[in-house]
C-alpha positions as semicolon CSV with decimal commas, in nm:
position;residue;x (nm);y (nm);z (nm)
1;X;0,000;0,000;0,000
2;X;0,157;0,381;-0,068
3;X;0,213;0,606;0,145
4;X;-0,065;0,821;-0,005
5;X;-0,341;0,690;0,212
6;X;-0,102;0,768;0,588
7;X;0,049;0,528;0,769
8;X;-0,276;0,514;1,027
9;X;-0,627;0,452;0,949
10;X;-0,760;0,504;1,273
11;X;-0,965;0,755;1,162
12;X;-1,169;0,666;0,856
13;X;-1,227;0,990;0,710
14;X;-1,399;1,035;0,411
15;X;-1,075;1,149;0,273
16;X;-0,883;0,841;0,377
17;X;-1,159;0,603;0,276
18;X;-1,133;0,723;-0,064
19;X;-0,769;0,752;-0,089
20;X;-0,792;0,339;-0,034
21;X;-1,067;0,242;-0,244
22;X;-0,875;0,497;-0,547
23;X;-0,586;0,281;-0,454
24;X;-0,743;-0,085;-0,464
25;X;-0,941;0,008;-0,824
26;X;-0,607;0,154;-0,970
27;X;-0,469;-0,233;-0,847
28;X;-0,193;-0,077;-0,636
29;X;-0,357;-0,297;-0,371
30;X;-0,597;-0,492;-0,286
31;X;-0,919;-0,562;-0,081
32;X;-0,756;-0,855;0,131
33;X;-0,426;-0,641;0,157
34;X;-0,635;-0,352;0,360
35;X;-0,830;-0,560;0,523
36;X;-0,484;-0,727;0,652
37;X;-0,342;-0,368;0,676
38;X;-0,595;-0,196;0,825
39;X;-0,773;-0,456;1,022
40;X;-1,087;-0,358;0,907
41;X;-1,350;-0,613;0,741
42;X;-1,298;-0,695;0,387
43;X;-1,682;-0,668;0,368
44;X;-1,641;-0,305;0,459
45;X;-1,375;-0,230;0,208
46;X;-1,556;-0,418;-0,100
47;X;-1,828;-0,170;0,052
48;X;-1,660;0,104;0,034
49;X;-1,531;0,023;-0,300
50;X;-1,868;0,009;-0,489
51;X;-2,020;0,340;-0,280
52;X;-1,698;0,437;-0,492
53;X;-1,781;0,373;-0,806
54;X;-2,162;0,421;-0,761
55;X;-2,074;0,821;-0,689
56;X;-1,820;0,778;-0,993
57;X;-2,107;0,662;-1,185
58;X;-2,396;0,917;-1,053
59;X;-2,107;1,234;-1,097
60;X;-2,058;1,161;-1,431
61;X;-2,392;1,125;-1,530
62;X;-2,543;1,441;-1,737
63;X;-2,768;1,508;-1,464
64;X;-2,602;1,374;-1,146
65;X;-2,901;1,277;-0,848
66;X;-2,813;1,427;-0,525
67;X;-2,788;1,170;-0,265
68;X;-3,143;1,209;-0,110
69;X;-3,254;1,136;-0,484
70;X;-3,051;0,814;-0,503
71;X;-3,198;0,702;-0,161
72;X;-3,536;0,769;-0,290
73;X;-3,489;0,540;-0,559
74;X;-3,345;0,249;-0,376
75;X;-3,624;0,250;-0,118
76;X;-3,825;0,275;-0,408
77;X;-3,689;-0,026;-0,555
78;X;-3,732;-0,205;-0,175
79;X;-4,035;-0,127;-0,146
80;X;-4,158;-0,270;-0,476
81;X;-3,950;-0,584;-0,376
82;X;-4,094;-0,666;-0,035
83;X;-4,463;-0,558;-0,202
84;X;-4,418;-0,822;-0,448
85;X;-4,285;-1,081;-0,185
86;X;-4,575;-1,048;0,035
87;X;-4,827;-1,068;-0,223
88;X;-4,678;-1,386;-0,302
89;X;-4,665;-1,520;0,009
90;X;-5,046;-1,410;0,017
91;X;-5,111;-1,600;-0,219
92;X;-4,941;-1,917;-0,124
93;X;-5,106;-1,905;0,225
94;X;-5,461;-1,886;-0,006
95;X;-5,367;-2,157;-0,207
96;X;-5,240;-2,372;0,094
97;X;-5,588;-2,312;0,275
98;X;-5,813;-2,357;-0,084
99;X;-5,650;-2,683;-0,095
100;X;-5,672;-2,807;0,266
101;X;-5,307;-2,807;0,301
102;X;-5,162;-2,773;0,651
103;X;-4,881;-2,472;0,682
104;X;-4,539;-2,606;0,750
């Protein structure tokens, strides 16, 4: 790892946590190297990592979403999941009772 990201980590600034995850995506390390590095999870690295290239994505969009726009969406996008989900499971429990099954 360079010395561009500090020789501590303590404190995972904004700053510092995009210092790394510039680092890992140019290959000058990687997530398991951090992880060992830094102690921290490599599940919050590869986290960190595509946050990274989600805001690389939305800024270079023609017309970037603000973050509360970007939330909106993905609750959006839950919500439509667990709507669908439950109707299904609805539906199951219907079927199960129309045809005298007994619920596991």
């Amino acid at each position: 790892m360079s010395m561009t990201i500090g020789e501590e980590f303590k404190r995972r600034t904004a700053k510092r946590k995009a210092a790394l995850v510039t680092e890992i995506i140019q290959g000058k390390t990687s997530v398991a190297e951090a992880s060992r590095g830094f102690d921290i999870l490599p599940s919050e690295i590869k986290e960190w990592v595509d946050d990274g290239r989600k805001g690389l994505k939305n800024a270079l969009r023609a017309k970037p979403l603000d973050v509360k726009e970007q939330y909106k969406r993905q609750i959006k996008t839950l919500q439509e999941a667990y709507d669908e989900a439950m109707l299904e499971l609805r539906a199951r429990k219907k079927l199960q009772s129309l045809l005298g099954e007994d619920e596991k």
